[in-house]
C-alpha positions as CSV (number, residue, x, y, z in Angstrom):
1,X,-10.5,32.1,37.2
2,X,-7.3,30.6,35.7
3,X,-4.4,28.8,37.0
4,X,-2.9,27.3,33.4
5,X,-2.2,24.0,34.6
6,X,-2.9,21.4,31.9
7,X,-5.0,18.7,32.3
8,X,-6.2,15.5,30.1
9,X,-9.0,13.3,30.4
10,X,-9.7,10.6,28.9
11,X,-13.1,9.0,27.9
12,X,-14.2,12.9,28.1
13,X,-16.7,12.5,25.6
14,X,-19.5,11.3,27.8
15,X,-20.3,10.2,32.1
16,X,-17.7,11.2,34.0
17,X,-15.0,11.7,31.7
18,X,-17.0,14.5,30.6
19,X,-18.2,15.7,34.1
20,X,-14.7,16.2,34.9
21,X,-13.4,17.8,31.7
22,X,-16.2,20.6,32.2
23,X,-15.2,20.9,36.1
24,X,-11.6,21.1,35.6
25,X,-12.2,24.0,33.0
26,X,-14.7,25.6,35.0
27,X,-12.1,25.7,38.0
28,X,-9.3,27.2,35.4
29,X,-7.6,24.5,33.9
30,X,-7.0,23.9,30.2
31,X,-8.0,20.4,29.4
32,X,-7.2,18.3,26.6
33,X,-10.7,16.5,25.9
34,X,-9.2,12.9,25.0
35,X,-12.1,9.9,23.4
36,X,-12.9,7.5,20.8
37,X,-15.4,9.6,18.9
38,X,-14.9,13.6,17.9
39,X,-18.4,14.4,18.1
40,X,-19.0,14.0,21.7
41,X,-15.7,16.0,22.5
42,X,-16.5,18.3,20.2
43,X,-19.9,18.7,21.8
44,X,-18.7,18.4,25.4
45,X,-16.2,21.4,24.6
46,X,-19.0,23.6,23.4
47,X,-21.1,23.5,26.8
48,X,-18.0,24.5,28.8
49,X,-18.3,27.7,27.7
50,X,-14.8,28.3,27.4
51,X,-13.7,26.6,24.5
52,X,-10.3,28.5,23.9
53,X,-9.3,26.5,27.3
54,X,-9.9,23.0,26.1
55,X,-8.6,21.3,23.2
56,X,-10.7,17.6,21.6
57,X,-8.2,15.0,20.4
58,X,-9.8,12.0,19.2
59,X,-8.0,9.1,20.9
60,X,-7.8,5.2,20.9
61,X,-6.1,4.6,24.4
62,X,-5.5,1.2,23.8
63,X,-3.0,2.2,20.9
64,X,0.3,3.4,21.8
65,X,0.4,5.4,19.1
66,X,-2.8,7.1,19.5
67,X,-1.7,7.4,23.0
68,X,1.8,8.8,21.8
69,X,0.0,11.3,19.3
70,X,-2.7,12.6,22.4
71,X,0.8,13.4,25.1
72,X,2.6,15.0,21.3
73,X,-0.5,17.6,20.7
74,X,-1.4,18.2,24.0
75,X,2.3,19.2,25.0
76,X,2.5,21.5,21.4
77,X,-0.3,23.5,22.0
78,X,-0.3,23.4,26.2
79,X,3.2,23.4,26.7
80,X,3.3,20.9,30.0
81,X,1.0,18.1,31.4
82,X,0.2,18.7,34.8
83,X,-2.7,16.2,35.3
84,X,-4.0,12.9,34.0
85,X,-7.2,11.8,34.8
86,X,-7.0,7.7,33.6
87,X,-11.3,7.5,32.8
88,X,-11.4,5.4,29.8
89,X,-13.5,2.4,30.2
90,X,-15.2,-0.3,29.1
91,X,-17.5,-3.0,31.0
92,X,-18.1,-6.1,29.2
93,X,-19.6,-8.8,31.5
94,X,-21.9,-11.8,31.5
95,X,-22.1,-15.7,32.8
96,X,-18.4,-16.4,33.7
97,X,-18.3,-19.8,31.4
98,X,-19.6,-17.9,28.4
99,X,-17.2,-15.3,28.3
100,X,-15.0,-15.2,25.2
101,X,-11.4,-14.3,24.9
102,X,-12.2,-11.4,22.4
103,X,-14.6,-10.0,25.2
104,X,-12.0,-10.2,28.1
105,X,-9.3,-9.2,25.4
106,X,-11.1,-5.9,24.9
107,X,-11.8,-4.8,28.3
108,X,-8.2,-5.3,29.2
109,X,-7.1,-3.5,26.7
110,X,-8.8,-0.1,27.2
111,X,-9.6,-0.2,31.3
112,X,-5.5,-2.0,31.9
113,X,-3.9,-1.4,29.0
114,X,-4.9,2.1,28.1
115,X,-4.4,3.4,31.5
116,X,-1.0,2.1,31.5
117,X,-0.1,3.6,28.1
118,X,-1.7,6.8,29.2
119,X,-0.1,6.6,32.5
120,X,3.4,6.1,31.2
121,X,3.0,9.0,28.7
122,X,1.8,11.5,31.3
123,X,4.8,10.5,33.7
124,X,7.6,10.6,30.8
125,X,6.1,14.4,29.9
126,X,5.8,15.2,33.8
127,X,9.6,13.5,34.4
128,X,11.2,15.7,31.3
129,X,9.3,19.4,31.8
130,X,10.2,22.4,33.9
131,X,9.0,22.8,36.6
132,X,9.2,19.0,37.1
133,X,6.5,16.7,38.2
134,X,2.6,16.3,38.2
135,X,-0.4,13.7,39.0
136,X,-1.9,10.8,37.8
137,X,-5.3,10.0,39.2
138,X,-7.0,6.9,38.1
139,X,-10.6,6.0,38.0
140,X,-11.2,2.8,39.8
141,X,-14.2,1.4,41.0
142,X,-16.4,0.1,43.8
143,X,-15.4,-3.0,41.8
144,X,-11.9,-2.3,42.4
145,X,-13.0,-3.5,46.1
146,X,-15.8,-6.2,45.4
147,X,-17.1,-7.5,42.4
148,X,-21.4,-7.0,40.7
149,X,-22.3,-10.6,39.3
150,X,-21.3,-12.0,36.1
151,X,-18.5,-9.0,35.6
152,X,-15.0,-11.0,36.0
153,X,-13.6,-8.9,33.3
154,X,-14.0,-5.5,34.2
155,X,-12.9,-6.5,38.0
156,X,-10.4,-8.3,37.2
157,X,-9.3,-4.7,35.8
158,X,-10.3,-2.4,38.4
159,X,-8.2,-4.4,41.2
160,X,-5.6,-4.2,38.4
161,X,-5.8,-0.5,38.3
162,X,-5.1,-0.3,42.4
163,X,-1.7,-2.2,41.6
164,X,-1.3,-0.1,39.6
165,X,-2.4,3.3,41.5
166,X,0.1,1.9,44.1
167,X,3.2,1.4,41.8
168,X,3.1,5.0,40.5
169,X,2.9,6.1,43.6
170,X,6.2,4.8,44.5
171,X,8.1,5.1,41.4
172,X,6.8,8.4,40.6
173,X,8.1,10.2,44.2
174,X,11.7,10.7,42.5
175,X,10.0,12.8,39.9
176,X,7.7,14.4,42.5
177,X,4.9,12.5,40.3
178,X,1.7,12.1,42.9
179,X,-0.9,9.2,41.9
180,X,-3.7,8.9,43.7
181,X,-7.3,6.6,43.1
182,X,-10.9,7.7,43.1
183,X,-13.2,4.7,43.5
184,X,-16.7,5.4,42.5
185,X,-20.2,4.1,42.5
186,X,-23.4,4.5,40.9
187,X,-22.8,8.1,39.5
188,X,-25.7,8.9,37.3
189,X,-24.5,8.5,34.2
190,X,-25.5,6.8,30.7
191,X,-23.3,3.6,31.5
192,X,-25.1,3.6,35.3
193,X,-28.8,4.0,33.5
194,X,-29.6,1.0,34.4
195,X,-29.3,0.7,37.9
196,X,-32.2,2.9,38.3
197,X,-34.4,0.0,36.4
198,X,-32.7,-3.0,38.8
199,X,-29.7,-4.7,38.5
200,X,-28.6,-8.0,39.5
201,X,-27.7,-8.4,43.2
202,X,-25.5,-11.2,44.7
203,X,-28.1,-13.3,46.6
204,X,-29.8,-13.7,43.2
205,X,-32.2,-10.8,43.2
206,X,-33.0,-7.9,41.0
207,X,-33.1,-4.4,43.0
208,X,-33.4,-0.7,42.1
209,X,-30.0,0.9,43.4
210,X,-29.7,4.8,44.0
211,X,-27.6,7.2,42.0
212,X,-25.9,10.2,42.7
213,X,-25.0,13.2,41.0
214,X,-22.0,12.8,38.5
215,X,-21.1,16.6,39.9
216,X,-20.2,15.5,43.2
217,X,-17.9,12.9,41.5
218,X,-16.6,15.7,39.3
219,X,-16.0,18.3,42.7
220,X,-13.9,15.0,44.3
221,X,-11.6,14.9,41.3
222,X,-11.0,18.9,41.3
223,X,-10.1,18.5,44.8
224,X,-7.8,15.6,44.6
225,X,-5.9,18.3,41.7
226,X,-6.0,20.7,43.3
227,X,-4.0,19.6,45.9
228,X,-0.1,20.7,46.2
229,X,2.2,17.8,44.6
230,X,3.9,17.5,47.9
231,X,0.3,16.1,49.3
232,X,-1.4,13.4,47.8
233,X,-5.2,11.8,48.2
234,X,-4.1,7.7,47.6
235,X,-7.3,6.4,48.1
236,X,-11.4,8.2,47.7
237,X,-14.4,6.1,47.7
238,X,-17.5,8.2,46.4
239,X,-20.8,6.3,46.1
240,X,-24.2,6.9,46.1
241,X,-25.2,7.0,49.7
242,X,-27.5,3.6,50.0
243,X,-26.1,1.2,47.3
244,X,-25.2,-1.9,48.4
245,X,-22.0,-2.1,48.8
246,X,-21.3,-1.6,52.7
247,X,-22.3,-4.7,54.5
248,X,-23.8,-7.8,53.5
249,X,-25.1,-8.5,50.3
């Protein structure tokens, strides 16, 4: 199956960057494979199966150049950008008072700064190509609604990212840009290892949480692409059925 819309994902080295690269091919796309490190795009290309479909360009999102050079290749060798999937991320955390600058420095610059740089890039390319428009669909967080302990950084940036999910929303209608927000929690993944070993809770404790499939976050992004531009999903929350994040906690 084949549809030749062009799609890049960031952080699709590994998790759910990587998840959704392979879906995204799988459902017909061609998808720029966009990360830090070549080897893990290189290896996440090879178990797609298809690797004429995807193309790996190593990719510091928090450089506007690098950012610049990822929109430049992808649009020379895809011809168009239909999709962005903002995924890059970093979570740097620990006792509020002992945080340094250099630590809170870092994580806005990939998970705010990155995803505004890639943002911007994908909507200039999705403003100037023929037939116009396209969608943006940024990966918040279950901390883009409440916080885990000791993680003010990375919060502070997934609350950032629903400003920002809502701004490009607006400003992107004239160019019939759609941006929409998946929110998602406890996909078993490397960076979400450790919630199956107990994590930190907000009265104090340390509890097992439950993880889900990174698949069924991968299924909710194809879906929220697949959609026509005239339709948009603003807002999806997919979590692992019992973590605690419903209710009191």
């Amino acid at each position: 199956m084949t549809n030749d819309q062009v799609a890049v994902v960031t952080g699709a080295g590994t998790g759910i960057g990587k998840a959704v690269a392979t879906a995204l091919v799988a459902a017909g796309w061609r998808v720029a494979f966009a990360g830090r490190r070549p080897e893990p795009l290189a290896a996440a290309i090879a178990s797609t199966g298809a690797p004429g479909r995807a193309l790996a360009v190593p990719t510091d999102v928090a450089q506007a150049a690098s950012v610049d050079a990822l929109f430049a290749r992808v649009v020379a060798s895809f011809g168009r950008v239909d999709l962005l999937f903002n995924n890059a991320g970093v979570s740097i955390g620990g006792p509020f008072e002992d945080l340094t600058l250099a630590q809170w420095q870092e994580v806005v610059d990939v998970n705010l700064t990155g995803s505004f740089l890639c943002a911007q890039a994908a909507f200039r390319a999705m403003k100037a190509q023929s037939p116009r428009g396209g969608r943006i669909i940024n990966n918040g967080s279950i901390s883009a609604h409440a916080p885990r302990p000791n993680s003010a950084p990375y919060t502070a940036t997934k609350h950032a990212i629903t400003g920002l999910t809502k701004s490009l929303s607006l400003d992107g209608r004239k160019y019939d840009i759609a941006c929409g927000q998946i929110d998602i929690g406890n996909a078993a993944t490397e960076m979400a290892a450790k919630m199956a070993k107990g994590v930190p809770q907000a009265n104090g404790t340390i509890a097992v949480e439950p993880l889900m499939d990174v698949a069924h976050v991968a299924s909710a992004v194809v879906y929220m692409a697949s959609l026509p531009l005239a339709a948009n999903v603003q807002f999806m929350t997919v979590m692992a059925r019992d973590m605690p994040f419903v209710g009191r906690g």
